[in-house]
C-alpha positions in Angstrom: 129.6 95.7 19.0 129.0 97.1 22.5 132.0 96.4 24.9 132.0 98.5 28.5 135.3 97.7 31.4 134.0 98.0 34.8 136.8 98.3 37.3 134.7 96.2 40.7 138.3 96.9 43.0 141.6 97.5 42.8 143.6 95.4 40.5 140.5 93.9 39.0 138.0 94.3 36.2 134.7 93.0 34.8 133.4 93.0 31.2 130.3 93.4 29.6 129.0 93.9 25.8 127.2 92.2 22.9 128.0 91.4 19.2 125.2 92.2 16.7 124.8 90.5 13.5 123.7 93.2 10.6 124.3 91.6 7.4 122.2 90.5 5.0 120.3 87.5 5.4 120.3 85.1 8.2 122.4 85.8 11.5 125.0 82.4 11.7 123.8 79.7 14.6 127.3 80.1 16.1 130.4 82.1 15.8 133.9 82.9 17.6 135.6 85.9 18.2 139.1 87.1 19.3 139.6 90.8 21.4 143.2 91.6 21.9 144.7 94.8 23.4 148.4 95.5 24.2 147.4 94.6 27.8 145.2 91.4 27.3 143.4 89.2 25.0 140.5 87.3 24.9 139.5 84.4 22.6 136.2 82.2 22.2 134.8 79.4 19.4 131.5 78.2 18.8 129.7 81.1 20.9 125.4 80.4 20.0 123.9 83.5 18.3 120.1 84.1 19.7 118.2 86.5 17.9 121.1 88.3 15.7 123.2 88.7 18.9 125.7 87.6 21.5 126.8 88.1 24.6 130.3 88.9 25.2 131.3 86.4 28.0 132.4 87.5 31.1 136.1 88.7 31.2 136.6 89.4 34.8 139.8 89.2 36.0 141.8 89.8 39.2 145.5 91.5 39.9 145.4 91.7 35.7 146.2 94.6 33.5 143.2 96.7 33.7 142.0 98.2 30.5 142.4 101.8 30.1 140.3 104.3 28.7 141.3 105.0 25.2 142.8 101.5 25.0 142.7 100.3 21.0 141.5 96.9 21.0 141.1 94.8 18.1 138.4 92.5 17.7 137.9 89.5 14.9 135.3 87.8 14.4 134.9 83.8 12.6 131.4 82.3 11.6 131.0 80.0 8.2 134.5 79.8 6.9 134.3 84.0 6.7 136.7 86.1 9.0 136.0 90.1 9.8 138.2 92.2 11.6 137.8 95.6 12.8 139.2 97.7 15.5 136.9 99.4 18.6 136.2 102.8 18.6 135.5 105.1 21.9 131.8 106.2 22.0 131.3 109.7 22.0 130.4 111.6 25.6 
């Protein structure tokens, strides 16, 4: 999972990433995810997978608790009755 904050002005955000499918066999048609920080959280169902992938929807936001840099944010994803959870880790400069 790729997941990038953009702060566009003061007091407000935009996000952007994608969620890649890399277990075995075929990628699920649909799936839903939750992201939840101590600032914010973000929750979604039946999201289509195209190609092994999805697009994060857009999580802009305005006079909302910007996410910080070294923010832990845990992320859990739901597709054919299975459940994964795993927490986001800072990509190396």
């Amino acid at each position: 999972m790729t997941y990038k904050v953009v702060e566009a002005q003061s007091g407000s955000q935009q996000v952007e990433g994608t969620l890649e499918y890399i277990g075995a066999g075929t990628a699920p048609e649909t799936i839903g995810y939750s992201m939840n920080s101590v600032i914010r959280g973000q929750s979604t169902t039946n999201v289509p997978v195209t190609d092994g992938k999805v697009t994060l929807q857009n999580g802009s936001c305005v006079d909302c608790g910007i996410i910080q840099e070294h923010t832990k944010i845990k992320v859990e994803v739901k597709w054919d009755g299975k459940t994964e959870s795993f927490n986001l880790d800072e990509e190396e400069s």
